[in-house]
C-alpha positions, 0 to 999 in steps of 0.5 A: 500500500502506497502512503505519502506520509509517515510518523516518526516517534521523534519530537523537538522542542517547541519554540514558543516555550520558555527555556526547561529548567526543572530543580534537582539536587546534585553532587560535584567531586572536589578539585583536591579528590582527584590527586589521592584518587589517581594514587590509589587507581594507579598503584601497581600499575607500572610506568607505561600502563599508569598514563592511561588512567588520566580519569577515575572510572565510576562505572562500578559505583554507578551500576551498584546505585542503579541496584539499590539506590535507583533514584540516583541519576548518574550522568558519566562513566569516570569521574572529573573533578573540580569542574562544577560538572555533577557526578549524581542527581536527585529530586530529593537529597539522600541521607549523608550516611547512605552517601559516604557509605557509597563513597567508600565502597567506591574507594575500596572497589579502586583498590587493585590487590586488597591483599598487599598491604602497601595497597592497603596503606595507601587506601587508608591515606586516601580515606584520611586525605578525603573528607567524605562528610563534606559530600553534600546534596546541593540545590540546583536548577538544571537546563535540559535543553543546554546545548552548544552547535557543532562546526557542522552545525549540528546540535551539541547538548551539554552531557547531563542532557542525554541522561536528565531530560529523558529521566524527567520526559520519563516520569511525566509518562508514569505519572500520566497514569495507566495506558488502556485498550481493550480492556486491559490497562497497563502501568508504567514505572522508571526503571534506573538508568543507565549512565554514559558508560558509552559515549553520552549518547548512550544514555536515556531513560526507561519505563516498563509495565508493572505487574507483568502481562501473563499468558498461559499457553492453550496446549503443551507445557502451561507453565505461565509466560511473564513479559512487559512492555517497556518504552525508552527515552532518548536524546539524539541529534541529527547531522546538521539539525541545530534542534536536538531530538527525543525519541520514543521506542517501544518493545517487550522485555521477555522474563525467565520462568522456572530455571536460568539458563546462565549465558557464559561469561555474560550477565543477566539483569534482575528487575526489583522493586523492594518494598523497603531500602536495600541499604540501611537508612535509604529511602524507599525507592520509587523505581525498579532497580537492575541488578545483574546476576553473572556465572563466572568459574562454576558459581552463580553469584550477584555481581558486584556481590560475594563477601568481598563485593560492593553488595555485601559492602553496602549489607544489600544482599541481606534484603535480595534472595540467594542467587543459587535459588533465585536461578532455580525459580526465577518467577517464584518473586513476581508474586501473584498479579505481580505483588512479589513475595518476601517484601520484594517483587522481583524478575529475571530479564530473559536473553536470545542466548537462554534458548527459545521463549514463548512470547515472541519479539516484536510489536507490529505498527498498530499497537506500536501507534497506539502506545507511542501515541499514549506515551507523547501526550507526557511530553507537551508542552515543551515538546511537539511531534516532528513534522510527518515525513513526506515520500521523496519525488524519486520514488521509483524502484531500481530497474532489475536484470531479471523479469518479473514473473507473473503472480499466482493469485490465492483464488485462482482455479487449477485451469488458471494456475496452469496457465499462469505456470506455463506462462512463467516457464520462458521467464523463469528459463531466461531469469536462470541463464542470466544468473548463469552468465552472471556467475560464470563471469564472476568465476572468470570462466571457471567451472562452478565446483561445490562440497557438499557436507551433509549430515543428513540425507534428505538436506543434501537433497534439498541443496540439490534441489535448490541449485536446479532451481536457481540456476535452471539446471534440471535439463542440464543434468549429465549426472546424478548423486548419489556422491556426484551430481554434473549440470552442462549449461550452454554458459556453465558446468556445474559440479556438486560434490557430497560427502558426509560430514562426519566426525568432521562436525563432532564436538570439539573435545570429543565428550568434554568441553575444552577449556578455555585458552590454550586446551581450545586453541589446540582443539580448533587447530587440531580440527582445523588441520582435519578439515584441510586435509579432508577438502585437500583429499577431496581435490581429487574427485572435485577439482577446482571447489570454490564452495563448502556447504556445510550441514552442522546442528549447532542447537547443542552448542549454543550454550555451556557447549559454546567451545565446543563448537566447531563450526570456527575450526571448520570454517578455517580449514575449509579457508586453508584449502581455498573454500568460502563456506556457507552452513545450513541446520537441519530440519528442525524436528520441533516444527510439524512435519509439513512447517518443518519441511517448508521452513527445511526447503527455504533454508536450503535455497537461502544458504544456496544463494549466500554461497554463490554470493560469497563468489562474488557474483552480482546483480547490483540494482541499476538506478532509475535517476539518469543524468543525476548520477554519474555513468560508471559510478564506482561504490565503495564500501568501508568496513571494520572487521572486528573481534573482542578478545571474549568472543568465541575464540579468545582472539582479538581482530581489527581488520579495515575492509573496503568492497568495491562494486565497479562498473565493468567488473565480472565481481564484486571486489574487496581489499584490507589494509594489509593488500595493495590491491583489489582483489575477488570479494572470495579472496576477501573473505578467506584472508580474513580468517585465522587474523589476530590483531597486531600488537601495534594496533591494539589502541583507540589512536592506533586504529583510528591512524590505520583506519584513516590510512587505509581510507586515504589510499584507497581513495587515492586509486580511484581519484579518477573515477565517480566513486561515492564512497559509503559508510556506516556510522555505528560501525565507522565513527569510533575510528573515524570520529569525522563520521559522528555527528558532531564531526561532519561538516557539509563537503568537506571530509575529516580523515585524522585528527587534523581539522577537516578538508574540502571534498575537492582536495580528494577528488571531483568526483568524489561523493561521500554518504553516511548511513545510519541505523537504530541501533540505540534508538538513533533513528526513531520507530515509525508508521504509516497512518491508515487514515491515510488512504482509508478515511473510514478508519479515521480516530481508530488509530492503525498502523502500517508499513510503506517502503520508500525515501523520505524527506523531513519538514522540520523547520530549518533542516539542511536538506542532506538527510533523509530517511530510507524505509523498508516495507512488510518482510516476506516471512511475515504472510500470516501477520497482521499490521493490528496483531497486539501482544500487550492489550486484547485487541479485535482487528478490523473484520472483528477477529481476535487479534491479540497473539503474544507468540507471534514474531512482530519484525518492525523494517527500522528507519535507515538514515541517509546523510548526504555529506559530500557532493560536488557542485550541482549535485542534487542531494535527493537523487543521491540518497534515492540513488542509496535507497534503491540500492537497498532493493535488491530483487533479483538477489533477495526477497526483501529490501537489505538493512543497508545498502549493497555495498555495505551489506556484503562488507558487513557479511565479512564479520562472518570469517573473522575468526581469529585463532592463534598459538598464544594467548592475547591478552586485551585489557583494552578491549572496546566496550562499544564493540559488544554486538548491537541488537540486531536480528538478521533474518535471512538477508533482511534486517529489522529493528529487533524490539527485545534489545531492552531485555538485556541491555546492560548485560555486555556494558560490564564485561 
């Protein structure tokens, strides 16, 4: 459905209002703390570690008051001194007790070795060099809209802002009082925040539903289901907009009935609300607590907890339930109707790593309307809905390589069908000998050679299967199976090799887990060697094999078995014998039969698709915008390849990417750093594998030299060419700050520390474009507005979803950005835009459409900042240019995440697994590296809706 209009849930400030100041009470560091403190911090450190800690970190301290004191409002990571900046907010000042008491469970915690006395010495001289009594609450009338502008000219607010401003826009919510539809009302309470742990930008503020919502399963297992809705809070900005942002997000946050299931190294928030203080002399707090739980050596325990912990610092653990029990009945504490038990209401945050959940993510457009719409009433008057965002003039889709093929409509009679289908038999037979040509250019020629190792024979089949299908291969047969299957095309021989997977894919360690560090570096290394040597036995009955489709249930693996897996070592085998690798599961003997062999036949196809693609083959999208874009328009996408030390096997990586989709070319191409040339996006793929990052790049300056390095000179090689070069913000900008918002500056590009240049300088024919997603609620949720199209359903408040490009209408916008949608995911048929999970709901032809278990994916909106162009360029066309480069038809099924170019990049993540002999140690690994919440679904992203449920889980690994 064609709509001209949609809603962001994003606001600004209304002009004709007075400057919003509220009053607070606040708590500064002294000037003369920091000198003890830095002793203290630095002690035993060394000569060359001790300059790095130039700042005192609170981050500790911070999550300890977000478990028990969550009035607090913390607004930063690491403490400054003497600056007049507050460390801690709060509407009403607590007892002095209660604060000198977390001061020196602070002071304690920054104490490294508490058994060496001259640690203990100096610890004692910073209690008697510190006057902690003279700690007090002071009033202050704090601005939320301070703010200064970027040389860019973007907004700058001042740091309390991202934290403050949502707290307060977050009450108003909770006191406007319950939201209600259907029947059902739901309550919302503040829920402590969390600080700028990672950049200021992170911060906001939360709300979520208290009592949970219960639903009881109609068949199987009745064990109640526990899950709220929660909606968030934000400051954002955008490029070259002096007028800062709200943003309002809604989600479910999903809870753990019966056991935990404790994610490996990882932490598990814990939602509380005490009927009384959990410290001696506190106030009783007004909003739910998080605590984390965390599995560390074997043992469950609170973090921060233990006899030596700031929990037991602070006698908190007396008022909270033993963590080995609250592990074996997590629900036992939200109580009936959610009134908790033993003084205290109490649930445990459910993760996607705990393993499948009854109630499914997700809430679809109409329920998301209603409630965003409840939620924006709190915010008035100091803020007003932005502007609705209007279809861009250049709304045609890409032209595609193949024909569209003629649809089969659901009534249609089996005379009909039959005819439709033998209408399409000419169209699908010249669509594959497209792909043929296509693919066997990308393959300069070469035979297409494919292993196939399976666990089970019927997957294999259905690979077969799905190769005749896609590429038009069943008259072409010249052998069939059961090892060796041989196709003769006109343009392509296709040969597929299948063997058993065998004790190839058994667990690493045989029966036991390998432990950590070396006994599983050598287990990978051992298995790795096994699979090169299997692929070079092979060499002799599949000559020339590019592609490795692997069968591998990785089910087992996904928890306390995760080093067990060995789908790495396979991968990296597999690598060293000169083969990208794509892998399938198996059916999925949960599923009924007949769901389970269509969602069997699909995941086939798809892992089909994504091995050719991973040859570099390629059917970019060809724009509709004529004269407007350059002919022969290089794109270049930049890319950081990265892995933390924590990750699956212990290694760290940085590896700056860069694919090149250039016209002419038979493939996409690639290069990193570390190449002097382009070369095919295969080679690509497997010289990521097996990288370890070097001891000369293990620093923030260090990357970001090698990373702007890098961009140089590949900018360099294509001066003289139209390049447009395109880059992720979430992804780039911690390495390239020019990228961050407060860093562009319109046509001209900043590419160190120096300040930034004009485009010329590096080409006039360079363009610059930077995406970004909404990840941490950056860009806002959205819908379309039925009315729109249907009068008749005016007041009724339904929602829906629209693809397009789309431009804003705020007042004094720079007209360089825009905004990219995508339209309903082809996985969702048997949705609807008005299924509800929070409130009974009947939908428009008066059916029950409340359904908790269902699969609510929500297409995010992408933004398109056009910040370089050259004279005369039109910055519309180039972000339609960008949009249509998402609509890839003729290769996916739905509208990319990002577009092409940026999309393969991204893929490349999926061979860095960096393996070596020695340990690496990291203990300056980059926190803002954790994984964002994302959720890929086969070749689409979507906003994923539960990245409430655990969102301080990585901030303290």
């Amino acid at each position: 459905m064609t709509y001209h209009h949609v809603r962001a849930a994003a606001y600004v400030p209304d002009p004709a209002q007075a400057p919003f100041k509220i009053p607070l009470h606040t708590i500064c560091l002294p000037a003369d703390w920091e000198e003890p403190l830095q002793r203290l911090r630095e002690y035993g450190q060394g000569a060359g570690r001790s300059a790095t800690y130039r700042r005192v970190p609170t981050q500790q301290i911070n999550q300890l008051m977000r478990a028990t004191a969550p009035d607090v409002v913390t607004v930063d990571s690491t403490a400054t001194f003497g600056t007049g900046r507050p460390w801690l907010y709060c509407a009403q000042p607590y007892p002095a007790s209660v604060t000198n008491l977390y001061v020196a469970t602070w002071l304690r915690s920054l104490r490294r070795n508490p058994d060496d006395p001259e640690a203990t010495r100096i610890l004692l001289d910073c209690f008697r060099d510190l006057d902690t009594g003279s700690l007090n609450w002071q009033p202050a009338e704090v601005d939320l809209l301070e703010q200064d502008l970027s040389p860019g000219g973007t907004a700058l607010p001042a740091p309390h802002v991202y934290r403050l401003l949502p707290d307060e826009l977050a009450a108003r919510i909770a006191r406007q009082g319950p939201y209600e539809h259907g029947g059902r009302r739901l309550t919302f309470h503040q829920v402590a925040g969390v600080s700028g742990a990672r950049g200021a930008g992170s911060g906001g503020a939360e709300l979520m539903s208290w009592p949970p919502i219960e639903y009881v399963p109609g068949k199987g297992d009745r064990r109640p289901a526990y899950y709220s809705a929660v909606i968030r809070v934000t400051v954002r900005t955008v490029p070259f907009s002096a007028v800062p942002r709200v943003h309002l997000s809604a989600g479910l946050r999903r809870f753990v009935s019966g056991k935990v299931f404790m994610p490996y190294r990882k932490g598990v928030s814990v939602y509380l609300r005490p009927d009384a203080s959990l410290v001696p002399e506190g106030p009783v707090p007004q909003r739910f607590s998080v605590a984390m739980l965390q599995w560390r050596n074997g043992t469950t325990d609170w973090r921060q907890g233990g006899t030596e912990g700031m929990l037991a610092a602070v006698t908190a653990l007396d008022g909270l339930p033993s963590a080995d029990r609250l592990i074996k009945e997590a629900d036992h504490w939200i109580g009936e109707g959610g009134n908790g038990r033993d003084g205290i209401r109490l649930a445990v945050g459910h993760q996607a790593a705990m393993g499948k959940h009854l109630i499914n993510t997700g809430l679809m457009p109409s329920e998301r309307r209603r409630l965003m719409e409840w939620a924006e009433q709190a915010l008035a008057p100091e803020f007003v809905p932005v502007p609705k965002l209007e279809r861009s003039r250049y709304a045609r889709p890409p032209r595609r390589h193949l024909a569209k093929l003629p649809s089969v409509p659901k009534n249609a009679t089996p005379e009909k069908k039959a005819e439709i289908l033998a209408q399409s038999a000419p169209v699908s037979a010249e669509n594959a000998a497209v792909r043929r040509r296509t693919l066997a250019a990308a393959l300069d020629g070469a035979d297409l050679a494919c292993v196939v190792l399976h666990q089970t024979d019927d997957q294999r089949d259905r690979i077969v299967a799905a190769a005749e299908k896609d590429l038009g291969l069943r008259a072409h047969r010249r052998e069939q199976g059961p090892e060796t299957w041989v196709w003769q095309a006109e343009e392509l021989t296709v040969r597929l090799h299948a063997r058993p997977l065998g004790v190839l894919g058994a667990p690493l360690g045989g029966d036991r887990v390998p432990r950590a560090g070396r006994e599983h570096d050598e287990a990978i290394g051992e298995r790795r060697t096994q699979v090169a040597d299997a692929m070079a036995s092979l060499r002799t009955s599949a000559p020339g094999a590019q592609i490795a489709l692997v069968e591998l249930e990785w089910e087992p693996f996904k928890r306390e078995k995760r080093r067990a897996d060995p789908k790495h070592a396979i991968r990296l085998g597999c690598a060293d014998a000169g083969l990208v690798t794509q892998f399938i599961q198996p059916l999925d003997a949960s599923l009924e039969k007949d769901k389970a062999e269509e969602e069997a036949a699909l995941r086939a196809e798809a892992a089909w698709a994504d091995a050719l693609r991973q040859t570099g083959m390629r059917l970019v999208p060809r724009h509709t915008l004529g004269e407007l874009i350059p002919e022969e328009l290089n794109q270049v996408a930049f890319h950081l390849v990265e892995r933390r030390h924590d990750g699956p096997t212990g290694k760290a990586q940085f590896t700056p990417i860069a694919v090149l989709l250039r016209p002419g070319a038979n493939c996409v191409l690639g290069r990193s750093a570390d190449m002097h040339a382009w070369v095919p996006y295969s080679e690509l793929l497997k010289g990521l594998t097996g990288r370890v990052r070097d001891e000369d790049c293990r620093t923030v300056v260090q990357q970001s030299a090698l990373t702007a390095a890098f961009v140089k000179n590949t900018l360099a090689g294509l001066r003289s060419s139209p390049t447009l070069v395109l880059a992720h913000a979430q992804d780039l900008r911690k390495r390239w700050p020019w990228l961050r918002n407060d860093g562009l500056e319109q046509d001209r590009i900043g590419l160190d520390s120096g300040p930034s240049q004009r485009i010329k300088l590096y080409g006039k024919q360079l363009r610059v474009i930077r995406v970004a997603d909404s990840d941490r609620d950056e860009t806002a949720q959205w819908w379309a507005e039925r009315e729109e199209n249907d009068e008749e359903l005016a007041g009724q408040k339904r929602g829906g979803f629209t693809m397009g490009l789309w431009l804003p209408r705020t007042p004094g916008e720079s007209g360089r950005v825009f905004y990219s949608t995508a339209d309903k995911a082809s996985t969702q048929t048997k949705l609807t835009n008005d299924d509800a999970k929070l409130t009974p709901h009947v939908n428009a032809k008066g059916k029950n459409a409340y359904r908790p278990t269902a699969n609510g994916w929500n297409p995010e909106l992408l933004e398109v900042t056009v910040a370089c162009l050259q004279p005369g360029d039109d910055p519309e066309a180039w972000a339609a240019f960008v949009h249509q480069q998402r609509i890839c038809r003729d290769d996916y099924r739905d509208v990319l995440g990002l577009p092409l170019a940026l999309h393969l990049a991204r893929l490349a993540d999926e061979y860095a697994l960096p393996h070596d002999e020695e340990e690496v140690v990291d203990p300056l690994a980059d926190p803002s590296a954790a994984d964002s919440k994302k959720c890929s679904l086969g070749q689409l992203s979507f906003h994923f809706d539960e990245d409430a449920d655990d969102g301080t889980a990585d901030e303290a690994d």
